[in-house]
Backbone as numpy.savetxt, mean C-alpha at the origin, in Angstrom:
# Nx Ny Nz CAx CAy CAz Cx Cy Cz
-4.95 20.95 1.16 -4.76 19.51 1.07 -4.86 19.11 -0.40
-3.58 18.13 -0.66 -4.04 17.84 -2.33 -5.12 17.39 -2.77
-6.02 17.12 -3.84 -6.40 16.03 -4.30 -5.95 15.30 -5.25
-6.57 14.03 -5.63 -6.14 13.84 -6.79 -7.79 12.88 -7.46
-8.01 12.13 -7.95 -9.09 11.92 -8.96 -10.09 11.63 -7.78
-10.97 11.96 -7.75 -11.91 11.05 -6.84 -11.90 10.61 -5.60
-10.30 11.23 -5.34 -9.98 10.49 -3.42 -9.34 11.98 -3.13
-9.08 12.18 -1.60 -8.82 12.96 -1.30 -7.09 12.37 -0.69
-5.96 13.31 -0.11 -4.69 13.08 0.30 -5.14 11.59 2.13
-6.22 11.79 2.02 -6.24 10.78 3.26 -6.68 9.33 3.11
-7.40 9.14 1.80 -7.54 7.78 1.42 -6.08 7.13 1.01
-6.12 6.18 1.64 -4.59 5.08 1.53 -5.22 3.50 0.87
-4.09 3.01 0.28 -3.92 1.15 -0.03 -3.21 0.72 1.17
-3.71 0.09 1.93 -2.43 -0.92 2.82 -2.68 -2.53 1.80
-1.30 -2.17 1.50 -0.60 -3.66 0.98 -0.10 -5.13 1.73
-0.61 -5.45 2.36 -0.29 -6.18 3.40 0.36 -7.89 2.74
1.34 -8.00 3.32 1.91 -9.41 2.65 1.49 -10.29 3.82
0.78 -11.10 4.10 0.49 -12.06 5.02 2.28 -12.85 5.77
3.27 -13.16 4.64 4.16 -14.28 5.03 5.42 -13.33 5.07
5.38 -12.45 5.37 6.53 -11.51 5.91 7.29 -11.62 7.20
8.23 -11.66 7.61 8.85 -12.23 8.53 8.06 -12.84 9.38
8.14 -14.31 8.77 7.51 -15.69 9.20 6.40 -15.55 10.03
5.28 -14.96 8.59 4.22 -15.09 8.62 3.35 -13.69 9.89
4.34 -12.81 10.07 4.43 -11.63 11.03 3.39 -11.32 10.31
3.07 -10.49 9.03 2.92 -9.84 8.90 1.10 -9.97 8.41
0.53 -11.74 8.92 -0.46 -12.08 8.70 -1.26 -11.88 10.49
-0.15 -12.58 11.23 -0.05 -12.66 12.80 -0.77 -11.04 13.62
0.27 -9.67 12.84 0.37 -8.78 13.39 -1.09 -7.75 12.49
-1.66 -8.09 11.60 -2.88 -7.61 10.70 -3.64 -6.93 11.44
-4.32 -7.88 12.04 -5.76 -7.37 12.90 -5.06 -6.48 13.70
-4.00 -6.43 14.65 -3.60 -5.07 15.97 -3.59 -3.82 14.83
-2.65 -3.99 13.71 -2.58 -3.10 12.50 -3.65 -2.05 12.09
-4.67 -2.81 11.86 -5.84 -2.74 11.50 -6.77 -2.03 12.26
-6.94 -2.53 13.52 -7.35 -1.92 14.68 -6.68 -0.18 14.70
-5.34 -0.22 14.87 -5.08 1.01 15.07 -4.66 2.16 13.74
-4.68 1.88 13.05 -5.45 2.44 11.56 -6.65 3.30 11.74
-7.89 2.08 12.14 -9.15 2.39 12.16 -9.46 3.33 13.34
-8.94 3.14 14.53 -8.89 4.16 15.14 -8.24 5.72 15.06
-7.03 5.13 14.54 -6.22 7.22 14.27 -7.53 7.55 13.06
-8.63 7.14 12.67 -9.42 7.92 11.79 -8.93 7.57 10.17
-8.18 6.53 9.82 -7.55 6.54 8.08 -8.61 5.87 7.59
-8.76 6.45 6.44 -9.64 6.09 5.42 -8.91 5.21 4.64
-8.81 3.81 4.91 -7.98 2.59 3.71 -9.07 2.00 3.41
-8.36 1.10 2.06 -8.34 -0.09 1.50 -7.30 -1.66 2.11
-7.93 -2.76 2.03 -6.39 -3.06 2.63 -6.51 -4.39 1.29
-5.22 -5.00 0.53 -5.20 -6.29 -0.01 -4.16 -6.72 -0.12
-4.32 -8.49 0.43 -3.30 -8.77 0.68 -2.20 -9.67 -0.60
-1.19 -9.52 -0.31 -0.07 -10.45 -1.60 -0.76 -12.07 -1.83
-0.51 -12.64 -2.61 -0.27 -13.89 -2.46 0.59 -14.75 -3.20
1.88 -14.12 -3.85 2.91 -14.37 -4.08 3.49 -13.36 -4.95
5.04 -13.80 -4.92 6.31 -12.84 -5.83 5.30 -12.38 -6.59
6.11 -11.12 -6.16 5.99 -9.78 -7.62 4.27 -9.24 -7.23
3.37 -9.98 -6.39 1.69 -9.72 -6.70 1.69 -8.17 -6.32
2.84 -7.69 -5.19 2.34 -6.24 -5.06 2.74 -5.28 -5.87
3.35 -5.23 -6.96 4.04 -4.51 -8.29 2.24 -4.72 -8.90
1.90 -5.72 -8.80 0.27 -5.73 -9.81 -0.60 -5.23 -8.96
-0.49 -5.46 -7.90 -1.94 -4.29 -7.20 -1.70 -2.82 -6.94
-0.17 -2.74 -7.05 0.03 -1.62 -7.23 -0.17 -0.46 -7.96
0.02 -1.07 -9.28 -0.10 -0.47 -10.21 -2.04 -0.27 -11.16
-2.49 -1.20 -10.30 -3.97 -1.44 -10.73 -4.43 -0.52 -9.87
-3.92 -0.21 -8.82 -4.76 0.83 -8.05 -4.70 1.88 -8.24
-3.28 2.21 -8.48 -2.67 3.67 -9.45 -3.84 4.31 -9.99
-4.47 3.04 -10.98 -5.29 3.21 -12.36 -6.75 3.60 -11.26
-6.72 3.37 -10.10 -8.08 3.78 -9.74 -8.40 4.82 -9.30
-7.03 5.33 -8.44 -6.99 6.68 -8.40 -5.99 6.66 -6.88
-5.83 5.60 -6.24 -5.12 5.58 -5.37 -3.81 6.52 -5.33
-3.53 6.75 -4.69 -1.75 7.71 -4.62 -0.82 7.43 -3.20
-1.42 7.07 -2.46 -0.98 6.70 -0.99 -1.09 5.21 -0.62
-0.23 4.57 -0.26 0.08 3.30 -0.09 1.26 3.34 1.41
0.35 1.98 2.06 0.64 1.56 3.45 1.12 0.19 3.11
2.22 0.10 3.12 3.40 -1.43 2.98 3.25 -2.05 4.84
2.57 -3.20 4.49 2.66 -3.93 5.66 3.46 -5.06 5.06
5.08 -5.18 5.99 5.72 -6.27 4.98 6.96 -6.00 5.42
7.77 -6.22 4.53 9.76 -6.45 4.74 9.64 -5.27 3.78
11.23 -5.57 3.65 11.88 -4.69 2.35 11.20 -5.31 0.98
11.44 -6.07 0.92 10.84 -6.95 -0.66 9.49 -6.91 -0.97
8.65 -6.74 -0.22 7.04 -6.09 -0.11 7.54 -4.56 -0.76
8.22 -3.60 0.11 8.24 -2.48 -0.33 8.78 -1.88 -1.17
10.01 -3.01 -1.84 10.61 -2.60 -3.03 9.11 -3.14 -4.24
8.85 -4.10 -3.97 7.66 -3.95 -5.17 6.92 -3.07 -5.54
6.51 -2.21 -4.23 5.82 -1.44 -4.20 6.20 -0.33 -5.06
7.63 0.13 -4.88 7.86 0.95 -5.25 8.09 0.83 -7.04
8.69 -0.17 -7.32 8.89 -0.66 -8.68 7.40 -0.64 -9.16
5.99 -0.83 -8.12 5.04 -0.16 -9.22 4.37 1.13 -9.28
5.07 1.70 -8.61 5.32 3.19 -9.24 5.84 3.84 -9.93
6.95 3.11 -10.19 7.92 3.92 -10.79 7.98 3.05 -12.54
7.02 1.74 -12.27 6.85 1.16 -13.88 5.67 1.47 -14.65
4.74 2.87 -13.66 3.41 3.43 -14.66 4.12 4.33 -15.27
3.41 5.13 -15.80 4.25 6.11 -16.56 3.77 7.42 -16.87
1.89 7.18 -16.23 1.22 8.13 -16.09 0.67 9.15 -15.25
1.14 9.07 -13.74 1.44 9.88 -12.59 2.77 10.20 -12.32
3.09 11.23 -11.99 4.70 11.56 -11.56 4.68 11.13 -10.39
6.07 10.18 -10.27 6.28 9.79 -8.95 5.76 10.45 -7.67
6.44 11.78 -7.93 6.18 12.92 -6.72 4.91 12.93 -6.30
4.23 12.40 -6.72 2.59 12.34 -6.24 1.79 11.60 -5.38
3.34 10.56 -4.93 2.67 9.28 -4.11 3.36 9.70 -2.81
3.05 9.30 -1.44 3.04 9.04 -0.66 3.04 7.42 -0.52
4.27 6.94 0.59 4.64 6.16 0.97 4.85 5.89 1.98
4.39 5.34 2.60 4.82 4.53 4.60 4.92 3.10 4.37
5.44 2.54 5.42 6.05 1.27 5.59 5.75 0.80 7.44
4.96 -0.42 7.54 4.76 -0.79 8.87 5.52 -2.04 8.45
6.22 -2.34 9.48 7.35 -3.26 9.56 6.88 -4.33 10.52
């Protein structure tokens, strides 16, 4: 199993955008959450609170040691996401893990 600084390949970020298809994605949290905590995942979870905020927690978590990220959200949640990976410059992409709950 990889590691990487301080976390192991099973600690995750869930990024959660609260106002994702009209407000789904605040609505649908807690069931989310619930079944997360049960399959056994070791997260973090924080949520957006406007344009562009998940490109900045993204990339701040990078810096903490995070590598695995859980997009609760649309496409536009997860393109941020990805744009803050790909705008550090100090992990190789290849190192992240990515999922998407819709």
């Amino acid at each position: 199993m990889a590691k990487t600084t301080n976390r192991t390949i099973s600690d995750w970020l869930v990024i959660v955008n609260p106002n994702a298809g009209r407000r789904k994605g605040e609505k649908d949290w807690f069931a989310i959450n619930d079944h997360l905590n049960e399959a056994g995942l070791v997260f973090e979870s924080v949520f957006t609170t406007h344009k562009e905020h998940a490109i900045a927690l993204t990339t701040r978590f990078i810096k903490k040691g995070y590598r695995n990220f859980i997009v609760v959200g649309g496409d536009g949640t997860l393109n941020e996401v990805v744009n803050g990976i790909f705008f550090q410059r100090n992990i190789p992409t290849t190192e992240f893990l990515l999922e998407m709950i819709e």
